[in-house]
VEXDREN-2710 file (C-alpha; in Angstrom, 1 decimal):
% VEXDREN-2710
k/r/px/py/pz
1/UNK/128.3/95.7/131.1
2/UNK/125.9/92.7/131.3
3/UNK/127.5/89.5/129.9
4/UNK/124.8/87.3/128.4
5/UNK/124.9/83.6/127.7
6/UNK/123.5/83.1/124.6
7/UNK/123.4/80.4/122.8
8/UNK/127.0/80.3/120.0
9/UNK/125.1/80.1/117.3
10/UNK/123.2/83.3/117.3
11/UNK/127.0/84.9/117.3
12/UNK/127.8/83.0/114.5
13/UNK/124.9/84.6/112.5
14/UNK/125.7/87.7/111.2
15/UNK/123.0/90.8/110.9
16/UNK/122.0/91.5/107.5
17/UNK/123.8/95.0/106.2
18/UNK/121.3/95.9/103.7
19/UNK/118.6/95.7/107.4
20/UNK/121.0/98.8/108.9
21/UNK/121.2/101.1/105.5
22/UNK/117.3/100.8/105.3
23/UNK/117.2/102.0/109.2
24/UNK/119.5/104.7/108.4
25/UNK/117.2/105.8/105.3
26/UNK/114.5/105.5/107.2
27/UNK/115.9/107.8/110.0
28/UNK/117.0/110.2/107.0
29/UNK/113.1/110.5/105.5
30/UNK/111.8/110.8/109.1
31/UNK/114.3/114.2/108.9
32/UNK/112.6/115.4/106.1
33/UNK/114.7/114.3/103.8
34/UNK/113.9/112.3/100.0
35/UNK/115.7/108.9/99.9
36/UNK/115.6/106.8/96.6
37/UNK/115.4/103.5/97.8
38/UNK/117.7/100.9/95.7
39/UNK/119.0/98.8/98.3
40/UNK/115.8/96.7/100.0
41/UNK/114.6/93.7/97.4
42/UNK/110.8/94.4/97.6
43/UNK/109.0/95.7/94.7
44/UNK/107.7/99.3/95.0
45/UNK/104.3/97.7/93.4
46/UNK/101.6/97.4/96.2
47/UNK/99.9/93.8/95.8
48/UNK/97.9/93.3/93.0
49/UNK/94.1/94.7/93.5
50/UNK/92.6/91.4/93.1
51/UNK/94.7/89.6/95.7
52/UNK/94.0/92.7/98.0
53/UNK/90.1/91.9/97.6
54/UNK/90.6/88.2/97.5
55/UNK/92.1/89.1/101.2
56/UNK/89.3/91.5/102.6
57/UNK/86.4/89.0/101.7
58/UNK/88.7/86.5/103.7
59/UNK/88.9/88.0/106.7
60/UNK/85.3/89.4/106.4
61/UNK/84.5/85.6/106.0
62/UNK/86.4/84.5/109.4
63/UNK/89.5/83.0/108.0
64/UNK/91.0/84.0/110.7
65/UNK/92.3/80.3/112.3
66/UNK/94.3/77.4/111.4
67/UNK/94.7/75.2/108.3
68/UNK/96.3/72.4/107.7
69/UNK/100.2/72.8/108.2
70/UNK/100.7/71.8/104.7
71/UNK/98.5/74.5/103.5
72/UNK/94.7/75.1/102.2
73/UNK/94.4/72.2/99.6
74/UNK/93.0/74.5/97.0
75/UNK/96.4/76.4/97.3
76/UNK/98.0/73.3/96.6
77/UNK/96.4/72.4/93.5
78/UNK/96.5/76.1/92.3
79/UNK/100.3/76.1/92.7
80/UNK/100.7/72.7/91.3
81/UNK/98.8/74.4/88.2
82/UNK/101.2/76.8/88.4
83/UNK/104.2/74.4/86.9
84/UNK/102.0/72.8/84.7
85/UNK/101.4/75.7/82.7
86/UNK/104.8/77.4/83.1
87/UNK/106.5/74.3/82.8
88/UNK/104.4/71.9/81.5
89/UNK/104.8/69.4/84.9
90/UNK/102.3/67.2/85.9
91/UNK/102.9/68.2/89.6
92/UNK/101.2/65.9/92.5
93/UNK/99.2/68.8/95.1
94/UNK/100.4/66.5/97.8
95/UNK/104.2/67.6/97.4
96/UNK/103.1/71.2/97.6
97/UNK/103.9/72.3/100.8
98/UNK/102.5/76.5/102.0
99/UNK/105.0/77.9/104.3
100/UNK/105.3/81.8/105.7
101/UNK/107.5/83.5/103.6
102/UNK/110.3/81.4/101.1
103/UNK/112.0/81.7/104.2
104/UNK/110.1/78.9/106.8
105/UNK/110.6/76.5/103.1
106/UNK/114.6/76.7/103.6
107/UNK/114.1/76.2/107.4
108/UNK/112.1/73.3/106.7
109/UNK/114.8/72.1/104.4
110/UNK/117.7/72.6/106.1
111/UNK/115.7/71.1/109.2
112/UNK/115.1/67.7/107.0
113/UNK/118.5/67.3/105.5
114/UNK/121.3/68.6/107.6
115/UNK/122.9/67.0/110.7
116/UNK/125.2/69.0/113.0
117/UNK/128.4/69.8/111.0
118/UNK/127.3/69.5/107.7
119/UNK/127.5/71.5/105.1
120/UNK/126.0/72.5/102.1
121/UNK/127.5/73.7/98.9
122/UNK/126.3/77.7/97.4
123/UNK/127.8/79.8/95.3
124/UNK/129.6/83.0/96.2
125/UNK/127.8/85.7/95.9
126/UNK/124.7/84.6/97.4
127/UNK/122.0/85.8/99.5
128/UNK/122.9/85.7/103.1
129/UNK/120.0/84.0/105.0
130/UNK/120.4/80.9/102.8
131/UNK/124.0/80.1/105.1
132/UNK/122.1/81.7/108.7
133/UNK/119.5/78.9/108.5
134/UNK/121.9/76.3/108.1
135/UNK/123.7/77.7/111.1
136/UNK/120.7/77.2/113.0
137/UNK/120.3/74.2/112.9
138/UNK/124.0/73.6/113.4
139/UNK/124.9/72.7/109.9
140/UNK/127.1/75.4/107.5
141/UNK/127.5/76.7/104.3
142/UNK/130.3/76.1/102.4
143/UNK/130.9/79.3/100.2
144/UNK/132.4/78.6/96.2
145/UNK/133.6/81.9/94.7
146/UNK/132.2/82.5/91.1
147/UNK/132.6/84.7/88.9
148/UNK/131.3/86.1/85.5
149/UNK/133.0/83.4/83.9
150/UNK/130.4/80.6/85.6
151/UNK/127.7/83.4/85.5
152/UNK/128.0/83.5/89.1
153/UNK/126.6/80.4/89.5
154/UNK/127.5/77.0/90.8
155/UNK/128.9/74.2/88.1
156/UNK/129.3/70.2/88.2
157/UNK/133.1/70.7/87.6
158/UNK/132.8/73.3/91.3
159/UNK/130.9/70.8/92.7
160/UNK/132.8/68.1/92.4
161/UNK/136.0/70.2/92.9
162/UNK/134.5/71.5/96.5
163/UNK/132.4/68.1/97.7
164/UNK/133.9/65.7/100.7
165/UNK/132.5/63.5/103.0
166/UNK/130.9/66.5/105.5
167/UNK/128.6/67.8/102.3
168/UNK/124.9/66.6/102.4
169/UNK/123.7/69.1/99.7
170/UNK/123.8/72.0/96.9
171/UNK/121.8/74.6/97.3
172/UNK/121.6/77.1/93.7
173/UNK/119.5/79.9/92.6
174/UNK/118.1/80.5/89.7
175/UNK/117.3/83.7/88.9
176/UNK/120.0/84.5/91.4
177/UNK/120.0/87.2/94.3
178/UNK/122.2/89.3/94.1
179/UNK/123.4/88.9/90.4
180/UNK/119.9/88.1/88.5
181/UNK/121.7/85.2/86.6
182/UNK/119.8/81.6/85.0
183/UNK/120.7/78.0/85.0
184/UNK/119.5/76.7/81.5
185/UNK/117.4/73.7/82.0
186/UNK/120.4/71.9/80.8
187/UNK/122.4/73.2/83.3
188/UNK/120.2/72.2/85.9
189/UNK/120.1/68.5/84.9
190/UNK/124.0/68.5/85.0
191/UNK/123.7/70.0/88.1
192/UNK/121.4/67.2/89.4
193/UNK/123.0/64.3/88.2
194/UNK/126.5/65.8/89.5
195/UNK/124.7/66.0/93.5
196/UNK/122.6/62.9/93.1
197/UNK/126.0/60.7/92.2
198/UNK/128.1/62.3/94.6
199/UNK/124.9/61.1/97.5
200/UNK/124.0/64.5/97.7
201/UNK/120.4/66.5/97.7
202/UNK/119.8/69.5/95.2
203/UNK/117.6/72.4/96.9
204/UNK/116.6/75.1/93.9
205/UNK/115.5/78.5/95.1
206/UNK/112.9/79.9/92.4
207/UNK/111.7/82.5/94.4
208/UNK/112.1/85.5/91.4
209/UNK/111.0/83.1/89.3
210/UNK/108.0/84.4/86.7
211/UNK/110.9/87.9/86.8
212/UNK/112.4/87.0/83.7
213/UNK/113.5/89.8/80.4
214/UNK/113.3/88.0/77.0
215/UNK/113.2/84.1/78.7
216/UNK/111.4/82.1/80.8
217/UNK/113.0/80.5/83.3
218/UNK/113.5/76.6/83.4
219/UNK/112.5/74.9/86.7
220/UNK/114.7/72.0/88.2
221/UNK/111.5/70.0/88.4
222/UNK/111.8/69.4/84.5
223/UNK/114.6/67.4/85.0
224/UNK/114.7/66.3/88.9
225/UNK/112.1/64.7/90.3
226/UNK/113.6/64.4/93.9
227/UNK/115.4/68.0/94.2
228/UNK/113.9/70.5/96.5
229/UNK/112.3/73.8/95.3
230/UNK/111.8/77.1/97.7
231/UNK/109.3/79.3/96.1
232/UNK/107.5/82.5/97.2
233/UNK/104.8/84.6/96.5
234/UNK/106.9/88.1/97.8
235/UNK/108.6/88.6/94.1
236/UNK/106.4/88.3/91.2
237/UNK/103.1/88.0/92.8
238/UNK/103.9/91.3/94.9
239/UNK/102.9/90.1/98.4
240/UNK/106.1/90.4/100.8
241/UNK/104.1/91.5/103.7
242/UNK/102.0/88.7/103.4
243/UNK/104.7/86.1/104.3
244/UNK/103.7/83.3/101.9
245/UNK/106.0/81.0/100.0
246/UNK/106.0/77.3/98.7
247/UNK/108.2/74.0/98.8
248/UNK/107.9/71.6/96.9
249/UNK/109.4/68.1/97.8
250/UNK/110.0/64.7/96.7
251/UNK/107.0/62.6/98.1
252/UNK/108.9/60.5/100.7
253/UNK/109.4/63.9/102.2
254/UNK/106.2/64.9/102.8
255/UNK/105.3/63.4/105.8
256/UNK/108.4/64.7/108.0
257/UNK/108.0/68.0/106.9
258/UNK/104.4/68.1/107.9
259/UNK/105.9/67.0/111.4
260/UNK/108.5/70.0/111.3
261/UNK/105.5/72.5/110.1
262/UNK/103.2/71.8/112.8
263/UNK/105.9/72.4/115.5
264/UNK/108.0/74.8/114.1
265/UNK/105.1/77.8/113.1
266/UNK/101.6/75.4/112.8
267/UNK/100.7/76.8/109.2
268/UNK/101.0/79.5/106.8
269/UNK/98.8/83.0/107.4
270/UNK/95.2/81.6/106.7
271/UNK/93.7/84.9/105.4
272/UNK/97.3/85.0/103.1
273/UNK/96.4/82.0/101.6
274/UNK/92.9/82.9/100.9
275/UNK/94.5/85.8/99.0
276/UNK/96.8/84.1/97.4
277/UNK/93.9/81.8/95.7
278/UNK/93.3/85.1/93.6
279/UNK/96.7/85.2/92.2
280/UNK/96.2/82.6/89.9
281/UNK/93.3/84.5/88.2
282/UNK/93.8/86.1/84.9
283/UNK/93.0/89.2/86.0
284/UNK/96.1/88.9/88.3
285/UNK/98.6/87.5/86.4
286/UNK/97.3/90.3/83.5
287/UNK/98.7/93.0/86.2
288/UNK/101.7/90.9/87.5
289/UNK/102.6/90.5/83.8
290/UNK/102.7/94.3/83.6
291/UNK/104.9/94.9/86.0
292/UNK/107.6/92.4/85.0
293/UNK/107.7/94.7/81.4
294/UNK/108.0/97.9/83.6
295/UNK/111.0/95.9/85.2
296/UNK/112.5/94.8/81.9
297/UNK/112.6/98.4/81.4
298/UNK/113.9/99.7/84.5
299/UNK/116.7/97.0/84.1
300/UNK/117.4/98.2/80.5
301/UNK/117.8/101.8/81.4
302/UNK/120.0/101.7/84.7
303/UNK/122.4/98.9/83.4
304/UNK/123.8/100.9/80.7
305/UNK/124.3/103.8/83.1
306/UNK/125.8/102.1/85.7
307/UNK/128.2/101.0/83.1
308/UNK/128.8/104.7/82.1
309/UNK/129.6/105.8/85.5
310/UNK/132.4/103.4/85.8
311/UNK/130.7/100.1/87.2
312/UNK/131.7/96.9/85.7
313/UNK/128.4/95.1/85.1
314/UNK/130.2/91.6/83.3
315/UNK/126.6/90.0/82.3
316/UNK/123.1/91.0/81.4
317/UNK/121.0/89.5/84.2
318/UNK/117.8/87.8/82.8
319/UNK/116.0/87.8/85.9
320/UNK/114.9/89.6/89.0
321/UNK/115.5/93.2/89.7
322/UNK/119.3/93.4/90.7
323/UNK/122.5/94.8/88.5
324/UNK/125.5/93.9/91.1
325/UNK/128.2/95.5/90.5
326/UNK/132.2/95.5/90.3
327/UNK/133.4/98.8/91.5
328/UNK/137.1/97.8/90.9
329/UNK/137.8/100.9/88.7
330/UNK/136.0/103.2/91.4
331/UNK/138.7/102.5/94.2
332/UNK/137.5/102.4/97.6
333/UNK/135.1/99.7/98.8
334/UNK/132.1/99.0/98.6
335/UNK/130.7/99.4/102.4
336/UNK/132.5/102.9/102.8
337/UNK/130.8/104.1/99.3
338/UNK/127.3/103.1/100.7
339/UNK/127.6/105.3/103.7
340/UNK/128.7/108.0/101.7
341/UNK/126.0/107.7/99.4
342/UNK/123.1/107.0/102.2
343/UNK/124.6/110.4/104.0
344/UNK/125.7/112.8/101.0
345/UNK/122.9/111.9/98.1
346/UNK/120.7/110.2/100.2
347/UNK/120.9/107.4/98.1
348/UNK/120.1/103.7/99.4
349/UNK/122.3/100.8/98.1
350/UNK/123.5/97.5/99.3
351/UNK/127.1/96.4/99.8
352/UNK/128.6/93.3/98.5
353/UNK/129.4/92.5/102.3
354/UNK/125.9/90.9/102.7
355/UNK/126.4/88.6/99.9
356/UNK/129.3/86.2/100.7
357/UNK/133.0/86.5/101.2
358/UNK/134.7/86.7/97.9
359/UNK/136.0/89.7/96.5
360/UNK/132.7/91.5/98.5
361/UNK/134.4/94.7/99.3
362/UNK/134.7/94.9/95.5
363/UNK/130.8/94.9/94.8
364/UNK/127.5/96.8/95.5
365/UNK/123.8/95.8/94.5
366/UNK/121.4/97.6/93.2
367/UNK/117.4/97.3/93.2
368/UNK/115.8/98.8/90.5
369/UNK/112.9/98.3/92.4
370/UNK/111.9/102.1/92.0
371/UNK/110.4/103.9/88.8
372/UNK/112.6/105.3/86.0
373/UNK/111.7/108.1/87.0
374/UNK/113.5/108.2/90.6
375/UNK/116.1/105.9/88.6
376/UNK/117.1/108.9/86.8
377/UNK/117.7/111.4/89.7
378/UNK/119.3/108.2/91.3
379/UNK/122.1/108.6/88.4
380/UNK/122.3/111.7/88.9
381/UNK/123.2/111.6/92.8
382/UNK/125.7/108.8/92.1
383/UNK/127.3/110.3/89.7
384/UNK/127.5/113.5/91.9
385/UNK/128.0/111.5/94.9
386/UNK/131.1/109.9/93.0
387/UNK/132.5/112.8/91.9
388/UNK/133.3/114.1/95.9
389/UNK/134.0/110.7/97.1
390/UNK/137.6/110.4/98.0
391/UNK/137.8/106.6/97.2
392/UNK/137.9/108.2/93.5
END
């Protein structure tokens, strides 16, 4: 066999599980064969209509090349807009920074702040590209277990507990992936204070945020004014394929991120940006609006079943469209029971492998990402596909 001499880091970064059930469901429909999808996190909603048009006249109009590699300046100031309605912030454009996908924003981050051998504090569970990127650029992440007690999220009194002289930063969530949990805008200041006296940076991910049931989720830019925040326009605005997302940084910043945009991808998608001007309409947010209720519900019919079956669900998740899930009670673990789902009911789930180290093998995460509808056969085919698993 061919040896190869790549480079240690790409070993070091581990493929993402949830990548090889979809395959395998995707094999399985190519069969003929109906797979209820519950483990990817992409809304079954198409893009909203107006976004859709917004991109047609684009590229009918020739947006076609390059922008700036901080992104179109109307974007900027629509985004900016953005937090001061949600979150009543008077937000300078200039800090807004368009990147493709959420996921060039944490490269750029990690890119800024991390030297070789550094690390950077995250809860466990968390979602796994956050600790890939800081492999890449030679930096790691140092993994906290949580638990329901902490709402699965990181604390001052962990922070301090876990930080030494190799941590440059925290990195939290909020609404978390894969647990859908909040940090209370008082949480986040304690949060803030904790990193910025310990010499540390606070990095935010917001991406689900505007995916909230019965509350609105506080932004760390309300009470930190030099933390970083990763946004996207994949979860509430609907436009994964697009690859768009936001950062927005402390002004210093600015300038050395531009330099790391330019050479790193040159911009954002020019036509997804032109789109993504029509998000911000009412018309838009009217539809985007929508669909969050149709997730509240979604949420508030499979958690209680899930409970039923014999999953131990600890918390109500306020946001984003994940239940994950203690199977303790249900033997086994968690990586055989997705196979034997994927291949016996045809069902599609995620294991807790993909989300950390701590007690993984223990948990699986849903999506209700799928209509109530094909959530109700999907009970049904776990609770058959439970029934002649022999973990039970």
């Amino acid at each position: 066999m061919q040896q190869h001499n790549w480079a240690r880091r790409v070993q070091d970064i581990q493929p993402f599980h949830v990548m090889a059930v979809l395959a395998r469901a995707k094999y399985l429909e190519a069969q003929g064969c109906d797979v209820i999808h519950m483990e990817i996190g992409e809304p079954d909603f198409t893009t909203p209509e107006p976004i859709i048009r917004a991109g047609q006249n684009a590229l009918a109009a020739g947006h076609t090349g390059y922008t700036p590699a901080l992104g179109l300046p109307a974007l900027r100031e629509a985004v900016a807009g953005l937090y001061a309605r949600r979150h009543g912030i008077d937000l300078d454009p200039r800090r807004v920074i368009i990147t493709p996908g959420g996921s060039a924003a944490l490269l750029l981050v990690s890119a800024l702040l991390v030297e070789p051998g550094q690390q950077v504090l995250m809860a466990d569970p968390a979602y796994p590209c956050n600790r890939h990127f800081l492999r890449l650029v030679e930096g790691r992440a140092r993994l906290i277990p949580t638990g329901p007690q902490t709402a699965y999220q990181l604390t001052p009194e962990l922070v301090e507990q876990h930080w030494d002289a190799d941590c440059r930063a925290v990195l939290a969530a909020s609404p978390a992936n894969p647990t859908g949990t909040l940090l209370s805008r008082a949480q986040l200041a304690a949060l803030a204070q904790t990193t910025r006296r310990l010499g540390g940076t606070l990095i935010v991910d917001e991406i689900y945020h505007g995916l909230t049931y019965g509350c609105e989720a506080s932004s760390v830019l309300e009470v930190a004014d030099d933390a970083f925040v990763l946004n996207s326009f994949s979860k509430y605005f609907g436009m994964t394929g697009w690859r768009l997302g936001w950062l927005v940084a402390p002004e210093a910043a600015v300038p050395e991120l531009e330099k790391l945009a330019q050479n790193l991808y040159i911009c954002a998608p020019h036509m997804a940006q032109q789109a993504a001007l029509a998000a911000f309409g009412e018309d838009s947010l009217t539809i985007c609006e929508q669909r969050r209720e149709a997730f509240r519900q979604r949420r508030d019919f499979l958690l209680p079943a899930l409970r039923e079956l014999g999953f131990d669900i600890p918390l109500t998740p306020d946001g984003a469209f994940y239940l994950y899930a203690d199977m303790r009670r249900l033997g086994g673990d968690s990586d055989a029971l997705c196979r034997h789902l994927i291949e016996t009911e045809h069902l599609a789930i995620t294991p807790g492998l993909d989300f950390g180290q701590y007690r993984a093998s223990e948990h699986v995460r849903f999506a209700y990402t799928t209509s109530v509808a094909r959530l109700e056969q999907a009970v049904e085919r776990l609770a058959r596909g439970l029934g002649n698993w022999p973990g039970c």
